[in-house]
C-alpha atoms as one frame of an Amber mdcrd trajectory, in Angstrom:
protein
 115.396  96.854  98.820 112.664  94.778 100.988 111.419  92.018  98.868 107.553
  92.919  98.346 104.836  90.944  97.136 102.439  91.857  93.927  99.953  93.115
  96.235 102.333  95.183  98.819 104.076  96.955  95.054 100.435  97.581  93.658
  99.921  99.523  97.497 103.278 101.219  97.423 102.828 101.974  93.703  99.040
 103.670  95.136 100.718 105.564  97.502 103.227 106.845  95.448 100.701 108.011
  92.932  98.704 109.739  95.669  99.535 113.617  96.094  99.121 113.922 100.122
 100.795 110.667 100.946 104.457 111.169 101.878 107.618 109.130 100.797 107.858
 109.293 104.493 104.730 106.899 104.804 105.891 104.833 102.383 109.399 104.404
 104.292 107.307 103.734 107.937 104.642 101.232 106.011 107.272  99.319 103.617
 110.793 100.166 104.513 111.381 101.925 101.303 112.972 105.391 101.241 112.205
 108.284  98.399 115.440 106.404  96.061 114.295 103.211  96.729 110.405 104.349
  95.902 111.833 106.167  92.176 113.856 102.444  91.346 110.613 100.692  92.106
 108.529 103.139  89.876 111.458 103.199  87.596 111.370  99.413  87.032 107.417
  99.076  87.509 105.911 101.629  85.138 106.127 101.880  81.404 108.800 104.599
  80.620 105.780 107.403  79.627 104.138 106.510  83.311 106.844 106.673  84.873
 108.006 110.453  83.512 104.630 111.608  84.119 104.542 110.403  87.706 108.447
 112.141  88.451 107.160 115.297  86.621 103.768 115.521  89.434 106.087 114.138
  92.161 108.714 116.882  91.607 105.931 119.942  92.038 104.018 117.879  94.910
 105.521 119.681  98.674 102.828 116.886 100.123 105.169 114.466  98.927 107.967
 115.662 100.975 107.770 115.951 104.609 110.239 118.923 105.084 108.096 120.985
 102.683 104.896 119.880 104.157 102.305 122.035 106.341 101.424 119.532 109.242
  98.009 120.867 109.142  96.367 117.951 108.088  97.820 115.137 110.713  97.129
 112.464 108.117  98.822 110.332 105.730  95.919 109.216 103.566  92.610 110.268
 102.781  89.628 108.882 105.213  88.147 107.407 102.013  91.155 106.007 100.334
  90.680 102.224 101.444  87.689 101.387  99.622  86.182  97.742  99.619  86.950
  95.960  96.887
């Protein structure tokens, strides 16, 4: 697993969260496949957070590229980086 930085795991942990981002974007952005994404959730989240999140993951196609309509050519919402 790529060693991240609190700031690059609070992103990936974002992403992860968000329904019409793929694991795919996550992989291209942070070198992390869809196994190495669960571990980081796995270890990141309490154990509650962390079943919710695979329970909406699992029902999400957005999440997974071969399931996904390429309708919308994006990988996150045009409002999603917000200034902080």
């Amino acid at each position: 697993m790529s060693v991240l930085d609190e700031v690059q795991i609070s992103r990936v942990i974002e992403m992860a969260w968000e329904d019409r981002t793929p694991f795919s974007a996550i992989e291209h952005g942070y070198g992390l496949n869809e196994t190495a994404v669960i571990k980081l959730m796995r270890h990141t989240l309490k154990p509650s957070s962390f079943r919710l999140w695979r329970r909406r993951v699992s029902c999400r196609a957005t999440k997974h590229d071969a399931k996904r309509s390429f309708s919308v050519g994006r990988a996150y919402c045009k409002t999603q980086y917000k200034p902080r």
